[in-house]
C-alpha positions in Angstrom: 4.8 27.3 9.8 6.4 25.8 13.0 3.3 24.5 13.9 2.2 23.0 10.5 2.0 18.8 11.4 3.0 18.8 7.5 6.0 21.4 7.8 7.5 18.7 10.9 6.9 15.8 9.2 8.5 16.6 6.3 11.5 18.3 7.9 12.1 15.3 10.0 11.6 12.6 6.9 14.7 15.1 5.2 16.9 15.0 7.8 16.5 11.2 8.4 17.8 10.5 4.7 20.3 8.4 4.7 23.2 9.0 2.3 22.4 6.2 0.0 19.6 8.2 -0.9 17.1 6.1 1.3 15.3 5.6 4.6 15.4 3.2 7.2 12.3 2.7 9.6 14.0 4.8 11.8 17.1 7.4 11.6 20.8 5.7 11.4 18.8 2.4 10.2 19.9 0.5 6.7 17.9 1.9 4.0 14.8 0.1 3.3 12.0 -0.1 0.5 8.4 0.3 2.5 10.0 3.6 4.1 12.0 4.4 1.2 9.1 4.4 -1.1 6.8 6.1 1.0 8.7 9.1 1.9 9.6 9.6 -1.8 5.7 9.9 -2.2 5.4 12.1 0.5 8.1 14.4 -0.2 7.1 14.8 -4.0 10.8 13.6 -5.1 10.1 13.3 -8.9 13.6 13.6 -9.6 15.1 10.9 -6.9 12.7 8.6 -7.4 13.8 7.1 -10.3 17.7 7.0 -9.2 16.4 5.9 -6.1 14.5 2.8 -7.2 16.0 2.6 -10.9 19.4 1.2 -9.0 17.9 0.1 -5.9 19.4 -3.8 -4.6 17.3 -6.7 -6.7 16.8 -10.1 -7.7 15.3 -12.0 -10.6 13.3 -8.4 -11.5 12.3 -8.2 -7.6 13.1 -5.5 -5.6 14.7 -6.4 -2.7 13.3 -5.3 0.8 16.3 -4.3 1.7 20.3 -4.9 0.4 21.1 -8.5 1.4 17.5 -9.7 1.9 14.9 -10.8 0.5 11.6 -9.9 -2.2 8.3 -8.8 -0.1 5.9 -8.6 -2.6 3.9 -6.2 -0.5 6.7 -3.6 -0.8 7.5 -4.1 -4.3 4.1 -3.3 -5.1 4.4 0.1 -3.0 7.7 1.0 -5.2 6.0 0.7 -8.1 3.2 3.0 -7.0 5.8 5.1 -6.2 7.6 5.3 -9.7 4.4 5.4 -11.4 3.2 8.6 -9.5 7.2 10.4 -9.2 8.3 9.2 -12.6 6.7 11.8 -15.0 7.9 10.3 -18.4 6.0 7.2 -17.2 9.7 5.7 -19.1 11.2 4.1 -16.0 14.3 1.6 -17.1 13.3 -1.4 -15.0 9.5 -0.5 -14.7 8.6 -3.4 -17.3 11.3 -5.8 -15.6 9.6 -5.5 -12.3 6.0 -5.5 -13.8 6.9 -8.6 -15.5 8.5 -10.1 -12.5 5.4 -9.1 -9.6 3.1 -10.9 -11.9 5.4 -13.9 -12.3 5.5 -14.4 -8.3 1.6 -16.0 -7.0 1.0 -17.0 -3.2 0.2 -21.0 -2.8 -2.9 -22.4 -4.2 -4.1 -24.6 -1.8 -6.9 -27.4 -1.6 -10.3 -26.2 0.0 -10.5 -26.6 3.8 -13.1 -27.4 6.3 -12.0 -25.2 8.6 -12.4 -22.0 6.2 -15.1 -20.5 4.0 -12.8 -19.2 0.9 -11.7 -20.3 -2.3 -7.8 -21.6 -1.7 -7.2 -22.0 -5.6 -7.0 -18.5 -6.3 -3.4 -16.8 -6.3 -2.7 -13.4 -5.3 0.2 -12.2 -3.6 2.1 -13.3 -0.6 4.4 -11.3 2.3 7.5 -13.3 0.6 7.6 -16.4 -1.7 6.2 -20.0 -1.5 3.5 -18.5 1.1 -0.2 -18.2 0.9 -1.8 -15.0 -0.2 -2.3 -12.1 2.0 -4.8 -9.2 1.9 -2.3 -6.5 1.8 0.7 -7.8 -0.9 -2.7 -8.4 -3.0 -4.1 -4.9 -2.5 -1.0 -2.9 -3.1 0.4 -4.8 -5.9 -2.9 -5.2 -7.6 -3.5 -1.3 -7.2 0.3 -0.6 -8.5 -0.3 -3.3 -11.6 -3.6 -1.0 -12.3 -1.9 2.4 -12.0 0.5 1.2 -15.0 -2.3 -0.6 -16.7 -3.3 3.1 -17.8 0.5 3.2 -19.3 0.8 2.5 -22.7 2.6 -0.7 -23.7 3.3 -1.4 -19.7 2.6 -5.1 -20.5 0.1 -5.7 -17.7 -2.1 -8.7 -17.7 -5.6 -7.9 -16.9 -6.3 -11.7 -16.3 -3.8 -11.4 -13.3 -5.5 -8.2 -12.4 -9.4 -10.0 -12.0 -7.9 -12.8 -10.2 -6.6 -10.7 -7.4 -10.6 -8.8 -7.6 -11.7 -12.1 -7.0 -9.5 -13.0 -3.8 -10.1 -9.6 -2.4 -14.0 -10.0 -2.9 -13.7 -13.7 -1.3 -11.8 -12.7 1.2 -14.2 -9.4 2.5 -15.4 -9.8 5.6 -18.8 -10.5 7.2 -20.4 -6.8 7.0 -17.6 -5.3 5.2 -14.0 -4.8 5.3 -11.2 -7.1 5.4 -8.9 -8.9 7.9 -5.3 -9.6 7.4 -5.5 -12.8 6.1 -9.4 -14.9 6.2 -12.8 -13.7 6.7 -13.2 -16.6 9.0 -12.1 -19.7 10.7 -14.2 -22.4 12.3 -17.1 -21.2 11.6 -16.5 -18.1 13.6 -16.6 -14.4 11.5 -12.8 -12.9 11.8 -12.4 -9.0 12.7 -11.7 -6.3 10.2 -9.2 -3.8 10.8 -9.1 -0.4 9.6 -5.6 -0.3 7.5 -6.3 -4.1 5.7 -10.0 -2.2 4.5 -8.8 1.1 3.2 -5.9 -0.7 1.3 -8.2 -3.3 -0.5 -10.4 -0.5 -0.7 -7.9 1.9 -2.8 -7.1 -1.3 -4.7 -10.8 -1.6 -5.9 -11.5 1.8 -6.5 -12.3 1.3 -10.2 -15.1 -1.1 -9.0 -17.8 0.9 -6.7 -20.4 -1.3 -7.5 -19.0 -4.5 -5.9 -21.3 -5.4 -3.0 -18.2 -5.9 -0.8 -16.8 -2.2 -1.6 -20.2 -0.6 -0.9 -19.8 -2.9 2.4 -16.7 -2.1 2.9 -17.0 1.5 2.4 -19.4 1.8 5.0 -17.5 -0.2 7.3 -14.5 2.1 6.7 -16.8 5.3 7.0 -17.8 3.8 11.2 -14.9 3.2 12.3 -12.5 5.3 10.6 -10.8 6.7 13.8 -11.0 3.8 15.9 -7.5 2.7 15.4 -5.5 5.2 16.8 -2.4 5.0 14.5 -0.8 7.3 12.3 -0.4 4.2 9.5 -4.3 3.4 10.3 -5.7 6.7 9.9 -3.3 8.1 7.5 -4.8 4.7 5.4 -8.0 5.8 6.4 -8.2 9.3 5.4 -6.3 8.2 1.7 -8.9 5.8 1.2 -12.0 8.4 2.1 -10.9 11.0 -0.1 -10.2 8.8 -3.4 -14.0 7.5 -2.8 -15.3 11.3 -2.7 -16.2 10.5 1.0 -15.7 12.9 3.8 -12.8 13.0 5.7 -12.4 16.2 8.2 -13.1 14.0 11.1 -10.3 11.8 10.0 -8.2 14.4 9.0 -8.3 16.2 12.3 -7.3 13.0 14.3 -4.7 12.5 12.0 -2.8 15.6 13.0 -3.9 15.4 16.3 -1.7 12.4 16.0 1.2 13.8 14.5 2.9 14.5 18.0 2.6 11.3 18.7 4.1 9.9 15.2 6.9 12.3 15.7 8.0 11.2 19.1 7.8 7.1 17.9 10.3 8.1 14.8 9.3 6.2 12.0 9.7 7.1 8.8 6.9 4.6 7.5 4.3 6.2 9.4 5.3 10.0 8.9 5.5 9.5 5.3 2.4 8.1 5.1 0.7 10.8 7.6 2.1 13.6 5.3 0.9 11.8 2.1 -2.7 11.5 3.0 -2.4 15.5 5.0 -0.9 17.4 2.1 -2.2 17.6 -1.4 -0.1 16.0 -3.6 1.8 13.2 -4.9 0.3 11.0 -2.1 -3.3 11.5 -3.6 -1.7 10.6 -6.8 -0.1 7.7 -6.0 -3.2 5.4 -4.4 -5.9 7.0 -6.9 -6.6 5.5 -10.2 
């Protein structure tokens, strides 16, 4: 058992817990929502997950990233994946507040540029407000907003829903998968990373016929285990196994990694290793 990566991981996500009922990025840190919500996934915690997040620190129907600070869409969008999956009565008190409020909040619409080949008018999400639209806050919150969309009455607009499909497809890179931000920039085709492509990925699982997810699948599929990371392959292997694809190769590097994840402490990056290793609640929370 000792030498389970799971067993380890999930031993050392308990006993960095901090008594508010939360995690920091790392042990003896303020509590924090990315880590918070991600161990809660990992660790199955039906029961806290709703105390947890039901009285967790907000604003206007936003969670806060952490007491004190400010809304990251992004992170919001992972919390609610999170009391989708752990909340088993699907009857969350503020899951309609914060449903209504995510699909208040829009990144900048900007005019078309020269410099870029993308269509600036449409409005995704944003890191934090009054910014432009990211691939990631788009991915996770359109994914969370389509997890409750299969909730009665959850009072999700499906209009808001095809305008983030439409960002992501813009925004897919030459060949397939997805860059942080643009596909390109002065004429010159932008990199796509490993974690950005299996997050727009899970977010557009319900739409396998998209030339830029059949792209993108097989850009995911090469280079998999190129990013050495236990966020980047732990991405990787979640996205693989919600397509159906294969994973072993991804799954083995993973743990190999686990050592490693350990030793650098944070909580973000165990909890998401032990979601995609274990069978579970972190299956359940990126698949549709």
């Amino acid at each position: 058992m000792a030498d389970d990566p799971t067993f380890s991981l999930a031993r050392t996500l308990r006993s960095g817990r901090n008594a508010d009922g939360g995690w920091g990025y790392y042990a003896g840190k303020a509590s924090r929502l990315e880590p918070t919500s991600w161990a809660l996934i990992a660790l199955g915690q039906q029961g806290e997950a709703s105390k947890v997040l039901g009285n967790w620190p907000s604003t206007g129907g936003l969670l806060l990233e952490r007491a004190g600070g400010e809304s990251n869409f992004g992170f919001h969008g992972v919390a609610l994946l999170a009391l989708g999956t752990l909340a088993i009565d699907k009857n969350v008190r503020r899951a309609a507040e914060l449903i209504r409020a995510i699909q208040r909040a829009k990144g900048l619409a900007t005019a078309a540029s020269p410099v870029q080949r993308q269509d600036n008018s449409l409005q995704g999400w944003s890191w934090v407000p009054n910014t432009f639209s990211w691939v990631e806050p788009t991915a996770w919150c359109l994914l969370a907003l389509k997890k409750w969309a299969q909730v009665t009455d959850s009072g999700v607009d499906g209009n808001r829903l095809a305008v983030a499909e439409r960002l992501l497809v813009d925004r897919c890179c030459s060949g397939g998968g997805w860059n942080y931000g643009n596909s390109n920039v002065r004429g010159q085709q932008l990199k796509a990373f490993v974690p950005t492509t299996a997050i727009a990925l899970l977010s557009l699982q319900d739409k396998t016929s998209l030339p830029a997810v059949v792209e993108s699948l097989h850009f995911l599929e090469d280079h998999a285990t190129a990013e050495r990371s236990g966020v980047a392959l732990a991405l990787a292997l979640l996205a693989l196994t919600t397509y159906g694809r294969p994973g072993d190769a991804v799954r083995t590097a993973l743990a190999e990694q686990v050592p490693t994840t350990l030793a650098f402490g944070n909580h973000m990056s165990m909890a998401l290793a032990l979601s995609a290793l274990q069978q579970g609640s972190g299956d359940a929370a990126v698949r549709l």
